[in-house]
C-alpha positions in Angstrom: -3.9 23.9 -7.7 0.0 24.2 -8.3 1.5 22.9 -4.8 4.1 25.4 -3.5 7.7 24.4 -3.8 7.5 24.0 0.5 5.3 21.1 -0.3 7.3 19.4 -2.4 10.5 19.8 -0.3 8.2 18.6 2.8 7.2 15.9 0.9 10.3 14.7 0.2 11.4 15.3 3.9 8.8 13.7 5.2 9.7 10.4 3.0 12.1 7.8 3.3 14.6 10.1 1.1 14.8 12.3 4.5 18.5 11.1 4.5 19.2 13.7 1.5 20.8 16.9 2.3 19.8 20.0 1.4 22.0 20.6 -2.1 20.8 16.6 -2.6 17.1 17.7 -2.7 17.9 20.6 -5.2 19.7 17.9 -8.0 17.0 15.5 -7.4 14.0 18.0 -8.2 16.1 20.1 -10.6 14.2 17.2 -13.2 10.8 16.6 -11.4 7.3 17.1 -11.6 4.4 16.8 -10.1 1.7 15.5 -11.9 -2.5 15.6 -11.4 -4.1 12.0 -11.9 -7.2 11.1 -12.2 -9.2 8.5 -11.1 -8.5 5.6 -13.0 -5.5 6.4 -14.8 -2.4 5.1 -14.5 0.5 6.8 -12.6 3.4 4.1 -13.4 2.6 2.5 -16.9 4.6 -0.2 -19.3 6.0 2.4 -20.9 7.8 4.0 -18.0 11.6 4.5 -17.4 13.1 4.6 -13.9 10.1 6.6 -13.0 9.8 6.8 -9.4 8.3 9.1 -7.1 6.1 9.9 -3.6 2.5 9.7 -3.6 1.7 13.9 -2.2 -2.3 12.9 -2.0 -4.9 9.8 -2.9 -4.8 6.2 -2.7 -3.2 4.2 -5.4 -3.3 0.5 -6.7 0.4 -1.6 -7.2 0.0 -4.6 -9.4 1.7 -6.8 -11.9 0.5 -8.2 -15.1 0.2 -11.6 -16.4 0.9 -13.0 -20.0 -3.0 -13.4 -20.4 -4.0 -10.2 -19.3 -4.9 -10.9 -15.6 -3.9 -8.2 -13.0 -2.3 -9.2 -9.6 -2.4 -6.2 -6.9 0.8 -6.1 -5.2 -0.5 -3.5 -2.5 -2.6 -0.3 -2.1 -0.7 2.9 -1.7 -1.8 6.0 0.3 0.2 9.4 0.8 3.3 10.0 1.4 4.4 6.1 -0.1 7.1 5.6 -2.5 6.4 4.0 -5.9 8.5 2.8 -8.8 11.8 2.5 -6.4 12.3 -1.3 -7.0 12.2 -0.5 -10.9 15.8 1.2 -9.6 17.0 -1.9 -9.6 15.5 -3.8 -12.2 13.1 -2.5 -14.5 11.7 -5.4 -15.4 10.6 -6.2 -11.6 8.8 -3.2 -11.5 5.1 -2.8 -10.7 2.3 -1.0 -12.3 0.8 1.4 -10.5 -3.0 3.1 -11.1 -5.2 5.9 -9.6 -7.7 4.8 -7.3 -8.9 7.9 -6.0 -7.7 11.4 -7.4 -3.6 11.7 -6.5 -0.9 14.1 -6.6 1.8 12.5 -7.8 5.8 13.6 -7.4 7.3 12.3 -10.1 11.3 12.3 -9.5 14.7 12.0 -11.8 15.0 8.3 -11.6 18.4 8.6 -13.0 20.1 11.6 -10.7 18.3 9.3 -7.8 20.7 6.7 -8.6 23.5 8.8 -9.3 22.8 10.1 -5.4 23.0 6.4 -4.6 25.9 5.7 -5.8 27.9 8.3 -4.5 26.2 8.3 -1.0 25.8 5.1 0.6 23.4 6.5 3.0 21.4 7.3 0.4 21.7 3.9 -0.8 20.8 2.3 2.4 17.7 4.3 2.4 16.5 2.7 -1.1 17.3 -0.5 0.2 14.9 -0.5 3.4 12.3 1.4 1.5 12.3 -1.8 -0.9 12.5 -4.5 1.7 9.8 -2.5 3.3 7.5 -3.0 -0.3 9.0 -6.5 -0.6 7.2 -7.3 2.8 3.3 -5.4 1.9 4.0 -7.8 -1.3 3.8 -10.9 1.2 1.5 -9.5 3.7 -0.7 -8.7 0.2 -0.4 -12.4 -1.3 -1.5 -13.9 2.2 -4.7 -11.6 2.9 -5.4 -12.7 -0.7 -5.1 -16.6 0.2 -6.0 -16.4 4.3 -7.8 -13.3 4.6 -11.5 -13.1 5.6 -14.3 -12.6 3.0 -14.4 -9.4 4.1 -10.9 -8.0 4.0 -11.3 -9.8 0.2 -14.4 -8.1 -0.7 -13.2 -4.9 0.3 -9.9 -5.2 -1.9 -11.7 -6.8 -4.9 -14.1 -3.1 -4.9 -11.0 -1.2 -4.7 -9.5 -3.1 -7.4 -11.9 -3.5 -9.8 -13.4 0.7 -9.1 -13.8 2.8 -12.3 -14.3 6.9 -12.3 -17.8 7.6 -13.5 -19.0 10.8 -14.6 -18.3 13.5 -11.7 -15.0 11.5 -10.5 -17.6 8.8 -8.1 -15.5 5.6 -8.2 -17.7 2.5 -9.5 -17.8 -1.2 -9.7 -19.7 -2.5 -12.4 -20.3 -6.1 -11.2 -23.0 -8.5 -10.1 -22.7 -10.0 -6.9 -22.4 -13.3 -8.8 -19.3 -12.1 -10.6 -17.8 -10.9 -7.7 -18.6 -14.0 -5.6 -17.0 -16.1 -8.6 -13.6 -13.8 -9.1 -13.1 -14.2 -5.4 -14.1 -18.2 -5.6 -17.0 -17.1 -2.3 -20.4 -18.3 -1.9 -23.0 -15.9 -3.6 -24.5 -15.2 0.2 -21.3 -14.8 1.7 -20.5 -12.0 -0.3 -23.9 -10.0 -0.5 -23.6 -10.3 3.4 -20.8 -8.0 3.6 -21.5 -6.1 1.0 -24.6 -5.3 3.1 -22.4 -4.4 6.3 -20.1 -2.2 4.3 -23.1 -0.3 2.6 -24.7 -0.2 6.7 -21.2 1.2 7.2 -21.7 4.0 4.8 -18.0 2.8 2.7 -20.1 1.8 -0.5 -23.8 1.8 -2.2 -25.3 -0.7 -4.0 -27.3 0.2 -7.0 -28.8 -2.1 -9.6 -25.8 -3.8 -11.9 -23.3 -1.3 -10.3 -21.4 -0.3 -6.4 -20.6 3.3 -5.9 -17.5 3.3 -3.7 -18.5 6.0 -0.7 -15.5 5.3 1.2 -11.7 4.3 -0.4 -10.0 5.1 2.4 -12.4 2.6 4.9 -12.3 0.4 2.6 -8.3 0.1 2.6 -7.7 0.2 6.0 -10.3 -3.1 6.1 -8.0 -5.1 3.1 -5.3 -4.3 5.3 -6.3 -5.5 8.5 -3.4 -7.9 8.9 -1.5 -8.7 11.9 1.8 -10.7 10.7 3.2 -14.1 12.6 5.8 -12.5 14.9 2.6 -10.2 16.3 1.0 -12.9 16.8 3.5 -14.7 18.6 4.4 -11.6 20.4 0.9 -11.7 21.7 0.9 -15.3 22.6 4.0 -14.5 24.9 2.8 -10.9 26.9 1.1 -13.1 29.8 3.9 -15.3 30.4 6.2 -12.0 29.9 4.2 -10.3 32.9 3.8 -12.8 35.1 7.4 -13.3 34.7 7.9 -9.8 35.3 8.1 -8.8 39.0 7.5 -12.4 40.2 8.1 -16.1 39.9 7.9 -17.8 36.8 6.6 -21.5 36.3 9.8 -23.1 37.6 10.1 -20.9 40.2 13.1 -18.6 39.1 13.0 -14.8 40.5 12.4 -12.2 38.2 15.8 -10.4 37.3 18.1 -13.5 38.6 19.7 -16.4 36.6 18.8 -19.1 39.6 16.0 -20.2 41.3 16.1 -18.6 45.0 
């Protein structure tokens, strides 16, 4: 299905790029497309050049390459995320970027994008947070990988390593050994939650293969983070309250610099 030009301007809109004026929006997608992709298949490749866009629909995989061939994911994109803008920048910083599930994809004029920038620094500003904002899912990404449970790990190692099959089912083609040795976990450890996540109804387990029945539970479990200052937020709310309204510890009124 074509999506109507509404869409498109929503989607943009709707985006970080909501800073753009009306006549901005018009030079930007004067050069755009939007573009069908598959499960599987790459949205942001090697090849690209300032490509950049907003993810309209699907769930898409960020990751960097190594020398050898290894793959790193950076982070997991869903709709209405921005992809490619740190390439702005640098292009050789940027990211790959694959399918997971079927996306719509709007591809925008790299180039008049940094022409906008440059000639409004509000639009500049706005590429600037949406990249600190990517620079942070990179960390919060690299500690789930190192601190996060077996589970979060299991959960992003399916969504990483899924495949379309035939009728666009998303599959991992893996033993529970192989899995259990790419994410360095004992062999029972990881066939216990891929047990609970098939109870769940997010995956099912066939012989030599997982169907993926659920990409989008399966995301929001890899992501289950909650960063430092949360925690220390969290740590501070009962002495907050009982601050609040009261006497503290030392005995100092709520709402006045002295003890009474």
């Amino acid at each position: 299905m074509i999506p109507r030009a509404e869409d498109v301007r929503h989607a943009i809109r709707s985006s970080f790029l909501s800073v753009l004026a009306d006549d901005q929006i018009e030079r930007l997608l004067a050069r755009s497309v939007v573009v069908e992709i598959q499960p599987g298949q790459p949205i942001i490749d090697e090849s690209a050049d300032a490509t950049c866009g907003i993810l309209m629909r699907g769930v898409a995989r960020v990751y960097l390459t190594t020398r050898m061939g290894g793959e790193v994911t950076v982070r997991r994109a869903g709709a209405g995320s921005g992809l490619g803008f740190v390439a702005l920048g640098d292009a050789t910083a940027a990211p790959l970027v694959r399918a997971i599930t079927g996306c719509r994809f709007l591809c925008l004029d790299g180039h008049a994008l940094i022409s906008l920038a440059r000639s409004d620094a509000s639009v500049a500003w706005a590429i600037a947070e949406e990249v600190s904002r990517r620079l942070r899912d990179t960390y919060v990404e690299f500690s789930n990988a190192i601190t996060g449970s077996v589970r979060q790990r299991v959960a992003r190692l399916l969504l990483d390593l899924a495949v379309a099959d035939v009728g666009g089912t998303m599959v991992v083609r893996a033993s529970h050994y192989l899995l259990a040795e790419m994410l360095g976990a004992a062999r029972e450890s990881v066939g216990h939650e891929l047990r609970h996540l098939a109870a769940d109804g997010l995956i099912e387990q066939r012989r030599g293969q997982i169907l993926i029945r659920g990409a989008a539970g399966l995301d929001v479990i890899a992501n289950d983070y909650t960063t430092a200052r949360e925690r220390t937020h969290a740590a501070e709310l009962p002495r907050r309250l009982a601050v609040i309204g009261g006497r503290d510890e030392l005995g100092a009124v709520s709402g006045s610099p002295t003890a009474s």
